[in-house]
mmCIF file of the N, C-alpha and C atoms, coordinates in Angstrom:
data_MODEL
# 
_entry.id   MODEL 
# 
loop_
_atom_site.group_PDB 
_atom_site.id 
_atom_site.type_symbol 
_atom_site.label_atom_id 
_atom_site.label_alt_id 
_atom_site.label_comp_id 
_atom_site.label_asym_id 
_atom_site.label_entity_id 
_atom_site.label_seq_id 
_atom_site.pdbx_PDB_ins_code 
_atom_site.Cartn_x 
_atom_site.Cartn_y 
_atom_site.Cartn_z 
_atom_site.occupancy 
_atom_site.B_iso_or_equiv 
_atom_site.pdbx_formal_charge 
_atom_site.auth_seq_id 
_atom_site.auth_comp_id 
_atom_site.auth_asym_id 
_atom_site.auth_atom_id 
_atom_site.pdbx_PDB_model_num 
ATOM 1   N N  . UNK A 1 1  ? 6.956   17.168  -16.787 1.00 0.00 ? 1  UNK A N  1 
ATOM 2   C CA . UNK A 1 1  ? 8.092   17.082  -17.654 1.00 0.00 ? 1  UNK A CA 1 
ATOM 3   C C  . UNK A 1 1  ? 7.948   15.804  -18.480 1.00 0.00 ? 1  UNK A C  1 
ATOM 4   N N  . UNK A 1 2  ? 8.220   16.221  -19.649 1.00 0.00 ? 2  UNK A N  1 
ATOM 5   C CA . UNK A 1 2  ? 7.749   14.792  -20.421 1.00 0.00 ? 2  UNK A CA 1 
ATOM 6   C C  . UNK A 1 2  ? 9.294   13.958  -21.046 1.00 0.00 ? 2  UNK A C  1 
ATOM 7   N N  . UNK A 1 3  ? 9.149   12.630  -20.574 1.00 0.00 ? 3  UNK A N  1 
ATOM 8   C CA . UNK A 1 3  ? 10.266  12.412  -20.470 1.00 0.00 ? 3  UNK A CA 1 
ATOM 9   C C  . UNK A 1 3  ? 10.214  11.238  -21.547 1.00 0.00 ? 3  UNK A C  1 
ATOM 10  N N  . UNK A 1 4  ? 9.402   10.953  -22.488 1.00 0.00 ? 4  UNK A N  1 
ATOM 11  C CA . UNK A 1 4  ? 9.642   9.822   -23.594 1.00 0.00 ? 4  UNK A CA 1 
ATOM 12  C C  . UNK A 1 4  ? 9.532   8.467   -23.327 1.00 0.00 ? 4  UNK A C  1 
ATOM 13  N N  . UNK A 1 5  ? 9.338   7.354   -24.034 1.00 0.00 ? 5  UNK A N  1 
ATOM 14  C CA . UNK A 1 5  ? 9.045   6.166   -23.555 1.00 0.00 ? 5  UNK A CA 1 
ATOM 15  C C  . UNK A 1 5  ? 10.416  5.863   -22.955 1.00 0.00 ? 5  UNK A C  1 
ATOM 16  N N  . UNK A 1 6  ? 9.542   5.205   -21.695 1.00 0.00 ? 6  UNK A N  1 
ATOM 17  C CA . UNK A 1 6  ? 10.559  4.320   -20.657 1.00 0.00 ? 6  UNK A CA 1 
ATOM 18  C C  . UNK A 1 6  ? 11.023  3.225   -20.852 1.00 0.00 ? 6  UNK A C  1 
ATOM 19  N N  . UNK A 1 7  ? 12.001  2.311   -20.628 1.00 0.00 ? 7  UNK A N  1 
ATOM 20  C CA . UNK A 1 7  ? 12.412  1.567   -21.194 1.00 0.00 ? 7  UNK A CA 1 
ATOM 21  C C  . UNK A 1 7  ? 11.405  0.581   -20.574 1.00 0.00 ? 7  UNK A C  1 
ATOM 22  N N  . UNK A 1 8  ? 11.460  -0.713  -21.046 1.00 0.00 ? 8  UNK A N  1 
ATOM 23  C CA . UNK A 1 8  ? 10.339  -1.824  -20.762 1.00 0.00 ? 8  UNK A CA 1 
ATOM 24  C C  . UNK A 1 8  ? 10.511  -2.300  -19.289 1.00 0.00 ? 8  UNK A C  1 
ATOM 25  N N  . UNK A 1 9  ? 11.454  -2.711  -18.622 1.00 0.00 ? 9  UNK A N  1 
ATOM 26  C CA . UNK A 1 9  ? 11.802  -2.548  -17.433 1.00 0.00 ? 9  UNK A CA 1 
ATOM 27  C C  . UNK A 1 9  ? 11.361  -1.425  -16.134 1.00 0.00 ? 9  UNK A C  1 
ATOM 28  N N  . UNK A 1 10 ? 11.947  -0.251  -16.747 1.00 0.00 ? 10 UNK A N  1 
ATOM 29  C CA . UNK A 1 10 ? 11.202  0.577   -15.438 1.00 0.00 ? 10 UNK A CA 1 
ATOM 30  C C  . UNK A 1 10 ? 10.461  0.918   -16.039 1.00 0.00 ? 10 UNK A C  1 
ATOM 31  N N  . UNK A 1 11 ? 9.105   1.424   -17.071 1.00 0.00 ? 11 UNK A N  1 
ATOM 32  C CA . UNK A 1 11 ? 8.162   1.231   -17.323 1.00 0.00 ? 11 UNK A CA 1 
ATOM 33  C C  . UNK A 1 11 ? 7.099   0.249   -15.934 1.00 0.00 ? 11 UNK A C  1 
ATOM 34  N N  . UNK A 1 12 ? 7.964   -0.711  -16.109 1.00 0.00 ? 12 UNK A N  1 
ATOM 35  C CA . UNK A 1 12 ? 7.208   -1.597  -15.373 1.00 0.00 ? 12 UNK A CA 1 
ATOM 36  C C  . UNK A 1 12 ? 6.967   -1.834  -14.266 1.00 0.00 ? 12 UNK A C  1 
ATOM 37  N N  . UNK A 1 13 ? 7.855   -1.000  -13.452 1.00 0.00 ? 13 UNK A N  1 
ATOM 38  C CA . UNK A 1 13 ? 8.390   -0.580  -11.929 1.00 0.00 ? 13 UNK A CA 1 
ATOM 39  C C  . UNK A 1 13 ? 8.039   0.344   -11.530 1.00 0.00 ? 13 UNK A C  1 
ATOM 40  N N  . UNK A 1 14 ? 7.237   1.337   -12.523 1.00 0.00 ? 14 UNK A N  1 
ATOM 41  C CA . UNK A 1 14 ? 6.697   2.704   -12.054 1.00 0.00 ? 14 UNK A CA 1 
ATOM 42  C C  . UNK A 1 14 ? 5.447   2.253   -12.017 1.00 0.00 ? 14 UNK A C  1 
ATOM 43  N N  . UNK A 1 15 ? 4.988   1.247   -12.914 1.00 0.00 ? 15 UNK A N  1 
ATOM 44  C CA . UNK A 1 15 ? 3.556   1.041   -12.874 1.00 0.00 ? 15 UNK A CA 1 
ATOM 45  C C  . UNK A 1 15 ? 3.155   0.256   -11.804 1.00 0.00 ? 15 UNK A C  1 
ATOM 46  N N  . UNK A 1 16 ? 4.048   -0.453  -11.279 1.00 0.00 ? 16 UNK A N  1 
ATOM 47  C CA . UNK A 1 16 ? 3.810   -1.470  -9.987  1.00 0.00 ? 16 UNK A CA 1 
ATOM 48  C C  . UNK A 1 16 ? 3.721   -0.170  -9.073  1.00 0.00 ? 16 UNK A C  1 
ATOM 49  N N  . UNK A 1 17 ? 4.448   0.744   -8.510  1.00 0.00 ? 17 UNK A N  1 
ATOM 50  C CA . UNK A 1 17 ? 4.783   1.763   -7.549  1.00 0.00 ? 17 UNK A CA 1 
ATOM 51  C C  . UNK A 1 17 ? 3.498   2.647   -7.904  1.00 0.00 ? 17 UNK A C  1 
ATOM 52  N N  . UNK A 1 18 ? 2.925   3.140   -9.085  1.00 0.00 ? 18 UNK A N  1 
ATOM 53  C CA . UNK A 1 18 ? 2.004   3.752   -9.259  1.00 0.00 ? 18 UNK A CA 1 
ATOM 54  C C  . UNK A 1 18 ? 0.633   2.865   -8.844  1.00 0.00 ? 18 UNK A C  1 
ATOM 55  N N  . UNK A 1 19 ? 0.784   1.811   -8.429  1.00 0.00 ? 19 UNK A N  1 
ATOM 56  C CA . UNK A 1 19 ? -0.206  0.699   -8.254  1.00 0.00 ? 19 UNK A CA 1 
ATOM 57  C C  . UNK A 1 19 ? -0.588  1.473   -6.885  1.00 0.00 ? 19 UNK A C  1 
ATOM 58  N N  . UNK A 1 20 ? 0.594   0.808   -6.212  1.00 0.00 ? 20 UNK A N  1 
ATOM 59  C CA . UNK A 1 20 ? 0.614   0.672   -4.756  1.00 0.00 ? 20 UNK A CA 1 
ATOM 60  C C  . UNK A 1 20 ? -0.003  2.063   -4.116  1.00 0.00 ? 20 UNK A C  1 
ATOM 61  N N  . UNK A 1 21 ? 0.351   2.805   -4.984  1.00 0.00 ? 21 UNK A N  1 
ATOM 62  C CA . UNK A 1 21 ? 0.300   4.549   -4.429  1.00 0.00 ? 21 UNK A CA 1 
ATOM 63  C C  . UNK A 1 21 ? -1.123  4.241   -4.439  1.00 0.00 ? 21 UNK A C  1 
ATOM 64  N N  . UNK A 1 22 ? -1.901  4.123   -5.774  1.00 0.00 ? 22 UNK A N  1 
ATOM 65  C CA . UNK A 1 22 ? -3.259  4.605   -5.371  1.00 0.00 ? 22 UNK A CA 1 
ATOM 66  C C  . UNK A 1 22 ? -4.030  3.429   -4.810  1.00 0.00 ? 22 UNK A C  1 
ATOM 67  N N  . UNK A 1 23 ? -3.775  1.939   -4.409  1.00 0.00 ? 23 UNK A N  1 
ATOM 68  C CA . UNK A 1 23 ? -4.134  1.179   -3.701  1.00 0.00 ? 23 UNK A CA 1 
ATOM 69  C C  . UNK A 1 23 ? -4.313  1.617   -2.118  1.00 0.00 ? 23 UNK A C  1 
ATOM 70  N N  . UNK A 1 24 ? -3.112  2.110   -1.976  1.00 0.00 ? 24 UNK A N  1 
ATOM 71  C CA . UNK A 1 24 ? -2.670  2.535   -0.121  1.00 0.00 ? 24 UNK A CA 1 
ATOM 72  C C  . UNK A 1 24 ? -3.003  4.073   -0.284  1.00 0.00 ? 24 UNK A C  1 
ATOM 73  N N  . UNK A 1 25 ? -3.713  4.612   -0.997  1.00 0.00 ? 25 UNK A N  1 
ATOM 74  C CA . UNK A 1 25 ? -4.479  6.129   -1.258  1.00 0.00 ? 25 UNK A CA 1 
ATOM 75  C C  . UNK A 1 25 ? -6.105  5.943   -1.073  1.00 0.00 ? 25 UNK A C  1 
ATOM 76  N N  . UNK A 1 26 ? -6.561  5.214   -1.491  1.00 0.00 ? 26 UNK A N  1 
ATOM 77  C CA . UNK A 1 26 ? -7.592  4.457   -1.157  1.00 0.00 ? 26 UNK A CA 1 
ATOM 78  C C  . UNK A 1 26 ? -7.833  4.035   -0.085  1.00 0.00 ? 26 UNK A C  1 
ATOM 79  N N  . UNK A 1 27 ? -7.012  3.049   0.830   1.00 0.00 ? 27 UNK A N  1 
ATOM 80  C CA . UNK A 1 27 ? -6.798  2.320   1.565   1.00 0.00 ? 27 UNK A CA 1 
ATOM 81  C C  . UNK A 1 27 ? -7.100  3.457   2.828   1.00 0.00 ? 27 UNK A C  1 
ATOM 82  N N  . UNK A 1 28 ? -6.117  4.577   2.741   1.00 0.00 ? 28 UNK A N  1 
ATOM 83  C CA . UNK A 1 28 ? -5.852  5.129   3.590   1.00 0.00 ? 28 UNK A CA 1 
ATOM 84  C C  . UNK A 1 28 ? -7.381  6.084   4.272   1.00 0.00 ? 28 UNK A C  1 
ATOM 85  N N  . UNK A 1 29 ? -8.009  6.619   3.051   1.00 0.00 ? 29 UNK A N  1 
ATOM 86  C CA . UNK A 1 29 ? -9.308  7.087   2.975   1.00 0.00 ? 29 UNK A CA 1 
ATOM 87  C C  . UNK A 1 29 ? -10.380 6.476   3.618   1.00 0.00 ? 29 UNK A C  1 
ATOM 88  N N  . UNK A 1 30 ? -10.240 4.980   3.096   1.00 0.00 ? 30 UNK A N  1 
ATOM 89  C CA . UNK A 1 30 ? -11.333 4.256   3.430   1.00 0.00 ? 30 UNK A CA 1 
ATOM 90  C C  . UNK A 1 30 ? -11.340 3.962   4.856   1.00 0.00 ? 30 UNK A C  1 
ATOM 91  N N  . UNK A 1 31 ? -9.873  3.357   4.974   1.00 0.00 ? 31 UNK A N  1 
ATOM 92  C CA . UNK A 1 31 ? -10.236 2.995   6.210   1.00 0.00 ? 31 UNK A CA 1 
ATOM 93  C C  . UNK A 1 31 ? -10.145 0.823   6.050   1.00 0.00 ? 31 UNK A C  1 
ATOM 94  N N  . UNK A 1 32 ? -9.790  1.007   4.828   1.00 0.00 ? 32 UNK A N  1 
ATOM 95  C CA . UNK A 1 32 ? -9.950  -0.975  4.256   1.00 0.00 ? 32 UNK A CA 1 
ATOM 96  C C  . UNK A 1 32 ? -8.788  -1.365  4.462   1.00 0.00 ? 32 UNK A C  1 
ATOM 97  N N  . UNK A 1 33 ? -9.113  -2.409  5.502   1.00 0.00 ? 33 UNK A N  1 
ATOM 98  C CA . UNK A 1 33 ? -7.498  -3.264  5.897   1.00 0.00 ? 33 UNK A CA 1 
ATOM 99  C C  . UNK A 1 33 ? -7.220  -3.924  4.894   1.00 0.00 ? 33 UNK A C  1 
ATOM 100 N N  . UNK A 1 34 ? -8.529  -4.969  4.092   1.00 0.00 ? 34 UNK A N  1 
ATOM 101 C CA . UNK A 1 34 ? -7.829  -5.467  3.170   1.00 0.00 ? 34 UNK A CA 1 
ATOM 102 C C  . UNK A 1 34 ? -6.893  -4.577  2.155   1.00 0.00 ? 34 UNK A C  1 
ATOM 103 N N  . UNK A 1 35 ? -7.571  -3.631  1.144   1.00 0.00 ? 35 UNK A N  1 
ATOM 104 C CA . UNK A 1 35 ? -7.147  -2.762  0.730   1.00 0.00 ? 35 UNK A CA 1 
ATOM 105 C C  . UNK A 1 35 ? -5.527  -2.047  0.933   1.00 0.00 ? 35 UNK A C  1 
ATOM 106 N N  . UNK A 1 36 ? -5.065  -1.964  2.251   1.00 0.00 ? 36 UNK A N  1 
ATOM 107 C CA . UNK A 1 36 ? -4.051  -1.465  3.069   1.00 0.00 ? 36 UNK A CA 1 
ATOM 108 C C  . UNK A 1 36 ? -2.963  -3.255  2.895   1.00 0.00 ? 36 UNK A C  1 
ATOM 109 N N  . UNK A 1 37 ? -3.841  -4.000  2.956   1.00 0.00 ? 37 UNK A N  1 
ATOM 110 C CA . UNK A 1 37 ? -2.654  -5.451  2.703   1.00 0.00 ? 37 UNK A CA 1 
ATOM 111 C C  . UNK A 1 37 ? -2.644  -5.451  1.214   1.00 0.00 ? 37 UNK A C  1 
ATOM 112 N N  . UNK A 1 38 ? -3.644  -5.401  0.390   1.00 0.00 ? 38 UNK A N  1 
ATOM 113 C CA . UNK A 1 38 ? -3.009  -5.182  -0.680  1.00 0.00 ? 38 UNK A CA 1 
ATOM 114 C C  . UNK A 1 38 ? -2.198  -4.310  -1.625  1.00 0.00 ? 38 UNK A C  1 
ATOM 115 N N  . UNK A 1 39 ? -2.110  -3.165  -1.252  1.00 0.00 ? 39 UNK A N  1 
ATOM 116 C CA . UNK A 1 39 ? -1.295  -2.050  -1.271  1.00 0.00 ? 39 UNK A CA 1 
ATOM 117 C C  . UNK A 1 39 ? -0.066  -2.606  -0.850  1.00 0.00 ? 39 UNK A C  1 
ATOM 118 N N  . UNK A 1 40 ? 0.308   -3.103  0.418   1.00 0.00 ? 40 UNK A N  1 
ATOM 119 C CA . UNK A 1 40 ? 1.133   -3.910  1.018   1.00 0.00 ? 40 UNK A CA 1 
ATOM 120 C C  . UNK A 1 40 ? 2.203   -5.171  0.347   1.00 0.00 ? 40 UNK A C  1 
ATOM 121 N N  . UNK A 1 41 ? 1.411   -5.902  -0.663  1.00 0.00 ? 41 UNK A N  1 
ATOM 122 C CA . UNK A 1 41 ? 1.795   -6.799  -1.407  1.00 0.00 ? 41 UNK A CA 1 
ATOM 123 C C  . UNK A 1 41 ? 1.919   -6.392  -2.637  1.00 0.00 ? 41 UNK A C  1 
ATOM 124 N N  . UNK A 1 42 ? 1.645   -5.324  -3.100  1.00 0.00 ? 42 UNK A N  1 
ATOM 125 C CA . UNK A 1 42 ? 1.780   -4.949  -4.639  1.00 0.00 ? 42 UNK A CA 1 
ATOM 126 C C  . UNK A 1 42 ? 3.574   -4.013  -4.174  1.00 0.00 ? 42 UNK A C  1 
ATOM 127 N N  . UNK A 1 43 ? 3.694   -3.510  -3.208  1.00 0.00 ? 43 UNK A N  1 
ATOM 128 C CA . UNK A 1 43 ? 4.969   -3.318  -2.900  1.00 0.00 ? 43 UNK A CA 1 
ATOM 129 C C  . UNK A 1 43 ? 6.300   -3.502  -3.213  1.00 0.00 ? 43 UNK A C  1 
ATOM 130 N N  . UNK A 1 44 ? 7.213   -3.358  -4.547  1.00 0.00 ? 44 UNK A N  1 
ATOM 131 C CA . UNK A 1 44 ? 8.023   -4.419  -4.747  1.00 0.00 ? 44 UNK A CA 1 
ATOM 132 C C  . UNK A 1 44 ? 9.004   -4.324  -3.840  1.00 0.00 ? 44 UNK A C  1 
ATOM 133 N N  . UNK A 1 45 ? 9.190   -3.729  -2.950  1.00 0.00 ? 45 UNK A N  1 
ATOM 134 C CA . UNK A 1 45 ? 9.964   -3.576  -1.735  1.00 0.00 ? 45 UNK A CA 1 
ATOM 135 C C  . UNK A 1 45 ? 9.946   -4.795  -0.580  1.00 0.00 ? 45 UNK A C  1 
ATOM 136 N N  . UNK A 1 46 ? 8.582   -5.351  -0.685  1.00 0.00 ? 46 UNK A N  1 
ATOM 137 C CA . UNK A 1 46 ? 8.192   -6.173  0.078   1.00 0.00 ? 46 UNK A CA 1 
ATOM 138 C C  . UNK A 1 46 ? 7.912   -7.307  -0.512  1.00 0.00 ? 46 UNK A C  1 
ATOM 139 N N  . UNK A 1 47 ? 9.207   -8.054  0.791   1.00 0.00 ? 47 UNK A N  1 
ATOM 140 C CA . UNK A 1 47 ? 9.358   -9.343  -0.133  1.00 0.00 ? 47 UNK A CA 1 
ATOM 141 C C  . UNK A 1 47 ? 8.282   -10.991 -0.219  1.00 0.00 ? 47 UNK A C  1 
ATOM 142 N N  . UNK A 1 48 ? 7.068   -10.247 0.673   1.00 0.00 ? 48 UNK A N  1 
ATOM 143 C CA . UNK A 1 48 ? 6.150   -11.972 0.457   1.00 0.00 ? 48 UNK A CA 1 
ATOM 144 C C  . UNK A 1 48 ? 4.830   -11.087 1.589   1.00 0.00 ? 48 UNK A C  1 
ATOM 145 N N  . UNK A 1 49 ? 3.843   -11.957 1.632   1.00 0.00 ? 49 UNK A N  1 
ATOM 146 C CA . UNK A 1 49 ? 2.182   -12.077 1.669   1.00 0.00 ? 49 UNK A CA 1 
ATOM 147 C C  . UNK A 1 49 ? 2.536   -11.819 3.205   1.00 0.00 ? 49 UNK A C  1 
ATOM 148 N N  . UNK A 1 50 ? 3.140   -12.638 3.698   1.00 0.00 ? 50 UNK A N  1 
ATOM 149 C CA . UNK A 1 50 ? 3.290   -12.894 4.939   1.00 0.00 ? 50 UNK A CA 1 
ATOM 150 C C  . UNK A 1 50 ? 3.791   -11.944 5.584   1.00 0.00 ? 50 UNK A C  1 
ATOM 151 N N  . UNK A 1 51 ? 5.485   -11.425 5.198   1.00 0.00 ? 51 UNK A N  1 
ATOM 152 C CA . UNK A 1 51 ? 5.881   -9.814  5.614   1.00 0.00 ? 51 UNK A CA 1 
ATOM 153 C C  . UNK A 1 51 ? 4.677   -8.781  5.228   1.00 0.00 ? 51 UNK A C  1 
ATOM 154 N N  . UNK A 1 52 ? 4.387   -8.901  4.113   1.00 0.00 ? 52 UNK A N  1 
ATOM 155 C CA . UNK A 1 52 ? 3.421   -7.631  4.122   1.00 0.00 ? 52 UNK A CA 1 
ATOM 156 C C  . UNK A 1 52 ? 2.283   -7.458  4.961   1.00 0.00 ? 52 UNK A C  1 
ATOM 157 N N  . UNK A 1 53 ? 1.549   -8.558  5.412   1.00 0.00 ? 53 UNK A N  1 
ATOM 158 C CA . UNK A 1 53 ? 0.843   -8.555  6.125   1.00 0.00 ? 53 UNK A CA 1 
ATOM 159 C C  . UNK A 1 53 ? 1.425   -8.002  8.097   1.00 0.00 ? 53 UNK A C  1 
ATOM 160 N N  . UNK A 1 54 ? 2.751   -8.528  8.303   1.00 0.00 ? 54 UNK A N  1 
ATOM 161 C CA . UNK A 1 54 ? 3.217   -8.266  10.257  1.00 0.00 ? 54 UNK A CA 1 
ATOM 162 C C  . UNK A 1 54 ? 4.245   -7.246  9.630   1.00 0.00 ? 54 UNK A C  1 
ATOM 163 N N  . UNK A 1 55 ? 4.422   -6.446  8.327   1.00 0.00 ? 55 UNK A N  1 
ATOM 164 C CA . UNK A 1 55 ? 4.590   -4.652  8.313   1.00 0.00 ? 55 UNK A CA 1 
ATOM 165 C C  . UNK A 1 55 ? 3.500   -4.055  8.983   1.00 0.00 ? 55 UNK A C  1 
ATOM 166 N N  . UNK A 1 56 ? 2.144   -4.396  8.004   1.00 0.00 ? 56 UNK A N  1 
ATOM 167 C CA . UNK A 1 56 ? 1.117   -3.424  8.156   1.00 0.00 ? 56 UNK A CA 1 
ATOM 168 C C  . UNK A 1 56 ? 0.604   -3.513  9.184   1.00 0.00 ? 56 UNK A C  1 
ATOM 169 N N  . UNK A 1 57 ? 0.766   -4.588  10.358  1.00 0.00 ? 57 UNK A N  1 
ATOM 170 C CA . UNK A 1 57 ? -0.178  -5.210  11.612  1.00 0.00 ? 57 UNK A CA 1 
ATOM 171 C C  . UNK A 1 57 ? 0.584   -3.927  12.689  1.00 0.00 ? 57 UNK A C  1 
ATOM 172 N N  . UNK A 1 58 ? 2.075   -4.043  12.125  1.00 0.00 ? 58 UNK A N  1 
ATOM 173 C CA . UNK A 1 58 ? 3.000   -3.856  12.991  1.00 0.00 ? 58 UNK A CA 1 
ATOM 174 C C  . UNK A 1 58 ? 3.039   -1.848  12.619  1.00 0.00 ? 58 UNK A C  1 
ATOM 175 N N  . UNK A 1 59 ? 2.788   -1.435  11.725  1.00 0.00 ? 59 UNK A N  1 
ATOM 176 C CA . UNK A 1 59 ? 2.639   -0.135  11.312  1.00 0.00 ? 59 UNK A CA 1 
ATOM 177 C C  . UNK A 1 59 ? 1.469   0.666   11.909  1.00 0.00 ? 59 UNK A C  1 
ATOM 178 N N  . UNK A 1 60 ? 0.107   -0.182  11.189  1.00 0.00 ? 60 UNK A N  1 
ATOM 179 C CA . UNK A 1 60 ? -1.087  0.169   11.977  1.00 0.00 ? 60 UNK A CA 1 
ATOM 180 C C  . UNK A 1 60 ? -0.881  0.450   13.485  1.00 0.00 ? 60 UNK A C  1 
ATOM 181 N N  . UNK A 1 61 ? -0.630  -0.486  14.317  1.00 0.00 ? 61 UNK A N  1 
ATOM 182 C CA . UNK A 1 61 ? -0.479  -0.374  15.726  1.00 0.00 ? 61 UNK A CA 1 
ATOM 183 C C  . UNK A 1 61 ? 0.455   0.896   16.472  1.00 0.00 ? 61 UNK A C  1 
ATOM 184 N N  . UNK A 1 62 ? 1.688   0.660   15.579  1.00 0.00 ? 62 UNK A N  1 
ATOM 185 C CA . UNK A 1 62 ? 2.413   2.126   15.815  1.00 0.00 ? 62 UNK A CA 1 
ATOM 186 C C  . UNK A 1 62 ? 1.854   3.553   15.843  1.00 0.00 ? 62 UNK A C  1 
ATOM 187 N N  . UNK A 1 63 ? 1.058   3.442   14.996  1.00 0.00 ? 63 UNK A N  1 
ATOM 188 C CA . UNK A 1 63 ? 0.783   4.473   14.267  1.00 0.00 ? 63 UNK A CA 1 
ATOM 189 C C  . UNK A 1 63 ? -1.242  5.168   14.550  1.00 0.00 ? 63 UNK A C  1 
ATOM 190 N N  . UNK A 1 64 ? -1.305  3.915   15.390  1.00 0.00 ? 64 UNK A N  1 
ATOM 191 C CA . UNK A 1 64 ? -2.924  3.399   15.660  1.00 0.00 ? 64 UNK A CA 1 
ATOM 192 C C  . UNK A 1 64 ? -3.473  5.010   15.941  1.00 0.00 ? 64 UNK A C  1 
ATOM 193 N N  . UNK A 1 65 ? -3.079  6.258   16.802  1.00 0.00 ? 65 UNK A N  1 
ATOM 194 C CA . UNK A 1 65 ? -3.497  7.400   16.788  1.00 0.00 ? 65 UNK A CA 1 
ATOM 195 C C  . UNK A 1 65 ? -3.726  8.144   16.133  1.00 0.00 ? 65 UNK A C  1 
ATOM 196 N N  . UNK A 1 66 ? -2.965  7.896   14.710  1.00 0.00 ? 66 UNK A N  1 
ATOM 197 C CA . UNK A 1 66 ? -3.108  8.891   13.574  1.00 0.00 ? 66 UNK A CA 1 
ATOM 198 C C  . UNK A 1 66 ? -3.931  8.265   12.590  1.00 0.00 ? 66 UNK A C  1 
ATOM 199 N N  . UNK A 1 67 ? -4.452  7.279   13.048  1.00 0.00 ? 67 UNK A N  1 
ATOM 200 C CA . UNK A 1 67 ? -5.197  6.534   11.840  1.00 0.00 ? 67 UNK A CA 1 
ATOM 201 C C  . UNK A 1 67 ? -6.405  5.831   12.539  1.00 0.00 ? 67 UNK A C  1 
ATOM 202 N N  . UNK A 1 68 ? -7.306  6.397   12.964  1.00 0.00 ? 68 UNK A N  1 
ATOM 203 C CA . UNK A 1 68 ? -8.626  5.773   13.753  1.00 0.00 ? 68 UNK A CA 1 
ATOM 204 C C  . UNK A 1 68 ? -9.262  5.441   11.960  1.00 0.00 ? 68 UNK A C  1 
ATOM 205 N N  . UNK A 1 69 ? -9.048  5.364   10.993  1.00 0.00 ? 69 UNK A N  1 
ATOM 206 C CA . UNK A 1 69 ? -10.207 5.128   10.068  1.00 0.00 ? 69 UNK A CA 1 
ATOM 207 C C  . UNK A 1 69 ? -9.827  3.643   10.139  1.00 0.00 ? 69 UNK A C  1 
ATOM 208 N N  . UNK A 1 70 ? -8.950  3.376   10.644  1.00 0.00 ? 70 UNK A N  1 
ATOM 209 C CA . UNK A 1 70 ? -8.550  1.394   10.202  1.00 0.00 ? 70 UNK A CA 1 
ATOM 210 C C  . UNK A 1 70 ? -9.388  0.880   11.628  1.00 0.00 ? 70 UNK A C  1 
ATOM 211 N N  . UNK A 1 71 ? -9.795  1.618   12.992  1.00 0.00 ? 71 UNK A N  1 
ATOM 212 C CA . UNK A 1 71 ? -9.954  0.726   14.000  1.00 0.00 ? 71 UNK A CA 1 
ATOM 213 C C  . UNK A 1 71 ? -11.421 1.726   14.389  1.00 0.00 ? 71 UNK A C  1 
ATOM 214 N N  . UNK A 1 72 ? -12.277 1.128   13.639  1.00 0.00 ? 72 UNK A N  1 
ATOM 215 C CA . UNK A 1 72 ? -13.719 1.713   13.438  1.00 0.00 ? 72 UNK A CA 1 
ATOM 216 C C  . UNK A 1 72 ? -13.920 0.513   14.418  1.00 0.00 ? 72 UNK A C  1 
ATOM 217 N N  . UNK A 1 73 ? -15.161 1.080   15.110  1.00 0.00 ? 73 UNK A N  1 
ATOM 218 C CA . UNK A 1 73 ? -15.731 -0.186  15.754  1.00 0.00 ? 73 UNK A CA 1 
ATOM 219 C C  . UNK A 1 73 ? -16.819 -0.924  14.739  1.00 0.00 ? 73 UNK A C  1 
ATOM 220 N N  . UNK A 1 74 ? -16.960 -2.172  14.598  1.00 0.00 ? 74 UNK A N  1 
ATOM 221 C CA . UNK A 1 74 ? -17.581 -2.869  13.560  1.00 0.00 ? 74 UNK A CA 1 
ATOM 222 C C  . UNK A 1 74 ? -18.955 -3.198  13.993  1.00 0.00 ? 74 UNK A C  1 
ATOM 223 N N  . UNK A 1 75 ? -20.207 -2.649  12.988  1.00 0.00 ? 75 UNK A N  1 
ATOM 224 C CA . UNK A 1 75 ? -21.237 -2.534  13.404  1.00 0.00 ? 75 UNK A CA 1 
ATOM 225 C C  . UNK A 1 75 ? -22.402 -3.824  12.440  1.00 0.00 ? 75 UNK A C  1 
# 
């Protein structure tokens, strides 16, 4: 649906959110923690380096069964 230029503001909020999507789309594939923290910090939901980082520590771990591509053994 084509919806016409966005105003300069959310313009700018979709493009941050469109960031994150294919950062943590990537992330998720690969298997890249960094990748997964930076996805993390491009977030505008998330308010600093530091939360984003003990979300994702704290997500990963929850979640550690459905996601063996983050806890590869390192060769």
């Amino acid at each position: 649906m084509a919806v016409g230029d966005l105003p300069v503001a959310v313009r700018g909020l979709v493009q941050q959110i469109k960031s994150f999507e294919r950062v943590a789309a990537e992330a998720a594939v690969t298997g890249d923690y960094h990748l997964a923290l930076l996805a993390m910090t491009i977030n505008p939901l998330v308010p600093s380096d530091a939360i984003a980082k003990q979300l994702l520590d704290e997500m990963l771990e929850a979640h550690k069964e459905h996601l063996p591509q983050f806890f590869k053994p390192v060769t």
